[in-house]
N, C-alpha and C positions, 0 to 999 in steps of 0.2 A: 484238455481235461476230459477226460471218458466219462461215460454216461454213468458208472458205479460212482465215480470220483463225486460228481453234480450229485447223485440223491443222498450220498452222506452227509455233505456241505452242505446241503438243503435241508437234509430233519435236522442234521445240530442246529444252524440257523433257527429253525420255527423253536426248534425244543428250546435254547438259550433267553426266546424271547416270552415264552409262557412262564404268567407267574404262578409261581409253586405253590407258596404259603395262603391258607385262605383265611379268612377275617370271621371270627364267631367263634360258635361252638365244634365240635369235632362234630363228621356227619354219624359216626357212630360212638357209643362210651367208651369201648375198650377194643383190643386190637391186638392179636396174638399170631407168632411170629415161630415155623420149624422149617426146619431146612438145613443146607450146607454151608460151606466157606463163601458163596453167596449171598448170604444174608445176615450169616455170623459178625455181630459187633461186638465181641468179648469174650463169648464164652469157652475159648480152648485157651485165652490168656493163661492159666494157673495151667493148666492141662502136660500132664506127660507125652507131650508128643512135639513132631518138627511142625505141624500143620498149626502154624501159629503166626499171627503180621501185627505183633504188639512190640515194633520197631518198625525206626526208619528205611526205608523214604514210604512204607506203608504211612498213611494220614497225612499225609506233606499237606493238601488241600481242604482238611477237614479242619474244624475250631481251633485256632490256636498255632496251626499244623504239627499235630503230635498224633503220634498213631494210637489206635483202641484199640485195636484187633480187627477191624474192614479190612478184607485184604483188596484193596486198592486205596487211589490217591484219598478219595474222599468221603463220601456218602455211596451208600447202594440203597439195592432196591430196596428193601425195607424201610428206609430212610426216607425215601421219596414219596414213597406210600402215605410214611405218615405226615408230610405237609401235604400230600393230597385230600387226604381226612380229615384235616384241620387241626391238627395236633399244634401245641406251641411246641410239642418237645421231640425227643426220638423214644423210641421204647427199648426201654433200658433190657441188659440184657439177665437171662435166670442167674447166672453167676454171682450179681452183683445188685440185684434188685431190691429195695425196701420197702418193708413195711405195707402202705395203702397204696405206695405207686404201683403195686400190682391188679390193681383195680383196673386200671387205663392200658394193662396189657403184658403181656412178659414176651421179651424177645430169647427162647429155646434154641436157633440153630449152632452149630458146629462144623468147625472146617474139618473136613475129610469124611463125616457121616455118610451115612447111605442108609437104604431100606432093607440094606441085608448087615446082618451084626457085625459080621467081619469086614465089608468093606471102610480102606481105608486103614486096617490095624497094622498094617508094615510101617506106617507112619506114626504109630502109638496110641496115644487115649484117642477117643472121640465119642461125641455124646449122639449114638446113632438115634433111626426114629423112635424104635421100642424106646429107650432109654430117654428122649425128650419129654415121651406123652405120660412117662412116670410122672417126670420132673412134673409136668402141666399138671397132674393129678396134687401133688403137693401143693402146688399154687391154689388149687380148688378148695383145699382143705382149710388154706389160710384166708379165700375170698368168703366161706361160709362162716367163718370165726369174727374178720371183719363187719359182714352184712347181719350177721346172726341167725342163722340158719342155711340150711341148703337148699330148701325151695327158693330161698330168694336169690342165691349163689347159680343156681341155674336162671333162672328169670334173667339175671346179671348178665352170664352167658350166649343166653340163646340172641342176644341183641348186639354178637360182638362181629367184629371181622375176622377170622380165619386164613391164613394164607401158609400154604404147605409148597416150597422149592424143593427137590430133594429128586435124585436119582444119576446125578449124575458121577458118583464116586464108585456108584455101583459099576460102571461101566471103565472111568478113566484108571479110578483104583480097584479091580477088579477083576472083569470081564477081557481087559485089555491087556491084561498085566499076566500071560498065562505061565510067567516064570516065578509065579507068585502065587499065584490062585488057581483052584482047578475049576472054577466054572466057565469057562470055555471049551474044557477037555468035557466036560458034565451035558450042557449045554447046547441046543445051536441057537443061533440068533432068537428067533422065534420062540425055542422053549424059554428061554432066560428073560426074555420079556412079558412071558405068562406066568412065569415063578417071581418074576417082580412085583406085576402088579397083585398076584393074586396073595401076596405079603402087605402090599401097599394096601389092598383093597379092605383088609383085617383091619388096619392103623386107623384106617380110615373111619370104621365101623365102628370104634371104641372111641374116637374125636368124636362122632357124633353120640353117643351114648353119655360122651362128657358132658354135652350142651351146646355144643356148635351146631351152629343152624344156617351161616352164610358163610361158604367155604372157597375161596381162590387155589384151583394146584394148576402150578406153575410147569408146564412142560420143559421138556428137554433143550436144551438150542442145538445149533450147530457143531457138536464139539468136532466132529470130524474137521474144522476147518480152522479150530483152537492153533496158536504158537506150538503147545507141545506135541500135538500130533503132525504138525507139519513138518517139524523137527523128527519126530522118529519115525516116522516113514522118510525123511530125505525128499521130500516134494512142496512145490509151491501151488500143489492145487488141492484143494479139498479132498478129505480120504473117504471115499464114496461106499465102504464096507460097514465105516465107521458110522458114517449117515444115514446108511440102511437100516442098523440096528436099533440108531436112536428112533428113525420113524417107524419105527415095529412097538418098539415101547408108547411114543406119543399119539398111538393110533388107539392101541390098547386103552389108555390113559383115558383118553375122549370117551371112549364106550362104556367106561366105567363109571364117567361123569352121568349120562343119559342109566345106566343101570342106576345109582346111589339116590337120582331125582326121582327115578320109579319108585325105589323102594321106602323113599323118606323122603314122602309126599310133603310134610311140615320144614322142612329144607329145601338147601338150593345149592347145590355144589356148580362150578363152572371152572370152564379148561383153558386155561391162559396160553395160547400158540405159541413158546419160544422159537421155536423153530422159524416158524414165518419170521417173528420179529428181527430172529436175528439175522435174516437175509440180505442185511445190507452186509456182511462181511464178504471183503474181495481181500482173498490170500496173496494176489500180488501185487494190493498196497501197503506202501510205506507204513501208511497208519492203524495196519493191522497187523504190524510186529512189535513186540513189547515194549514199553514207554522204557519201565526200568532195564537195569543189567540182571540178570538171573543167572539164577545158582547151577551148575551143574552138579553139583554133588550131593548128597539130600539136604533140605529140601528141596528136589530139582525141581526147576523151574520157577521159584519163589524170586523176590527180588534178593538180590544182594546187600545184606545190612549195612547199613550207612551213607551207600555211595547214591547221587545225584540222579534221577531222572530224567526223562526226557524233557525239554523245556515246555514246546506245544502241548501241551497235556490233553487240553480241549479240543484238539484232534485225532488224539489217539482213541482206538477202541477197544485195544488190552493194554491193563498195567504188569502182568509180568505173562508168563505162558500159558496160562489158565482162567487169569481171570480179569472182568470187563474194568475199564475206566469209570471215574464219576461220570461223565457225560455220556456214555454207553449205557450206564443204570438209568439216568435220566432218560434216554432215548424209550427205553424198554420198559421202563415204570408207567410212563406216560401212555403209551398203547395198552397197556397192561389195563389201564384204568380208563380210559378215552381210548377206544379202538380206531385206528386209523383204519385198517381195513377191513372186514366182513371176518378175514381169515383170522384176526389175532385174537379170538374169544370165543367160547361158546358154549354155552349158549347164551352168553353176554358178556361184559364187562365188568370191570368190579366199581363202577361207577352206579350202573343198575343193578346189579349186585344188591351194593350196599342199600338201595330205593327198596328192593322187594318188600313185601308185604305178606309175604306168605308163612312166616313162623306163628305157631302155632305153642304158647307159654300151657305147660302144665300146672293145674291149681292142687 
């Protein structure tokens, strides 16, 4: 067994054996949720588009094993987060939300979104970032109608968890795709990651004007070393143009976090290291090629509806050519929130994070 083979078997090991769910109250009231196909649990279901996993063998491992829209076996990160917050439940998604359960949080993401409008539209609808934080603004309308008023509707807020995944469609459906898009012909690496974030950095600025006050952005991972880019580039080793680019963005990303803490001293944004975390992927193992069969024709790289997955599931680390298994999100959630290394946060975790003390409620 090779030294990569051991430290995978090793963090599933610890990760398998940590208990998830915690006993009591949640450590925070409410818990809001934007991003990609990621952390998407419904909301492209109704959606005009291919980017959709509300069928089989998507959910095989989740309640019941019937799919929602997670595009993988089971639970993702959003999921995991919320047993790590003490949640009895998941946080439902804006598509499908009622009533007062929007008090405890709206799950906003979309598979194929990104921070620029367009990506991801070869694919069809998608509820990109602009278009989520409408949505959250809607929710806000109905949290002050609930609480009765909007002073108390931000008080509500400023006490919530924040967690923004997003950018990676920018690049896979995008930047990468230059038979599709001209922002590569537009662009170079470097410019296209300072037209990103300085997009992101807007989105951002109007979350926090919403009432966000404890904020998680989830950096890039490794896509260069994703099923489908190993696939279209024809290689078994990680595409290191691809990885340049993503660490241009998530360097970006970090200095943004250290800008947004200067400037909104009464907050606390913090940079969740994908990239590090997801350094356990070795492209020439077995159990980083996709659990399911997948599609070659659109949606490429999706599973193939109906048909049987891999058996081992809990050793895979993609379920189709894009995106991670439950035990992958588990791995990643877990650092995410309990930093195993120095590198996976910063300027902390979303465990202290959530402890800070630093908001500042306006009367």
């Amino acid at each position: 067994m090779s030294c990569n083979y051991g430290k995978i078997f090793a963090i599933i090991f610890v990760v398998l054996n940590l208990k998830t769910f915690v006993e009591g109250a949640p450590k925070v009231p409410c818990y809001f949720i934007f991003g990609d196909s990621l952390l998407d649990n419904g909301n492209n279901n109704d959606l005009n588009t291919t980017a959709k996993a509300n069928y089989p063998p998507y959910g095989v491992d989740f309640k019941d094993g019937r799919p929602t829209g997670r595009f993988t076996n089971g639970r993702n990160t959003a999921d995991f987060l919320a047993e790590y917050l003490g949640f009895d439940h998941y946080i439902p998604p804006f598509a499908s939300v009622k009533d007062s359960e929007i008090l405890e949080g709206v799950n906003y993401a979309s598979g194929s979104a990104g921070i620029r409008n367009d990506s991801g539209s070869h694919l069809g609808d998608r509820i990109f970032l602009g278009r989520q934080l409408e949505n959250h603004q809607t929710t806000i309308s109905r949290i002050a109608n609930l609480v009765g008023n909007t002073t108390s509707s931000t008080k509500h807020l400023n006490k919530c968890l924040f967690i923004v995944g997003i950018g990676s469609n920018d690049y896979i459906n995008n930047y990468l795709m230059p038979e599709i898009y001209p922002s590569s012909h537009l662009y170079t690496p470097t410019q296209y990651a300072t037209a990103l974030i300085d997009q992101y950095s807007q989105h951002l600025r109007t979350l926090y004007e919403d009432g966000a006050r404890k904020v998680a952005l989830f950096g890039l991972g490794q896509i260069g070393c994703i099923p489908a880019e190993l696939q279209k580039h024809d290689t078994r080793t990680c595409v290191s143009s691809t990885n340049n680019a993503i660490q241009q963005f998530n360097s970006k990303l970090k200095s943004l976090v250290d800008d947004l803490n200067t400037n909104f001293p009464d907050a606390k944004f913090t940079y969740i290291n994908m990239y590090s975390i997801s350094s356990i992927i070795d492209p020439l193992s077995v159990f980083t090629r996709p659990c399911c069969n997948v599609l070659e024709t659109m949606p490429e790289g999706q599973c193939v509806p109906g048909e049987t997955p891999c058996f081992l599931r809990g050793i895979y680390l993609f379920y189709d050519n894009f995106h991670p298994t439950e035990i992958a999100n588990r791995i990643a959630t877990n650092r995410a929130y309990n930093a195993l290394l120095p590198s996976d946060a910063y300027p902390m975790d979303i465990h202290h994070l959530i402890r800070t003390n630093n908001v500042v409620y306006d009367e």
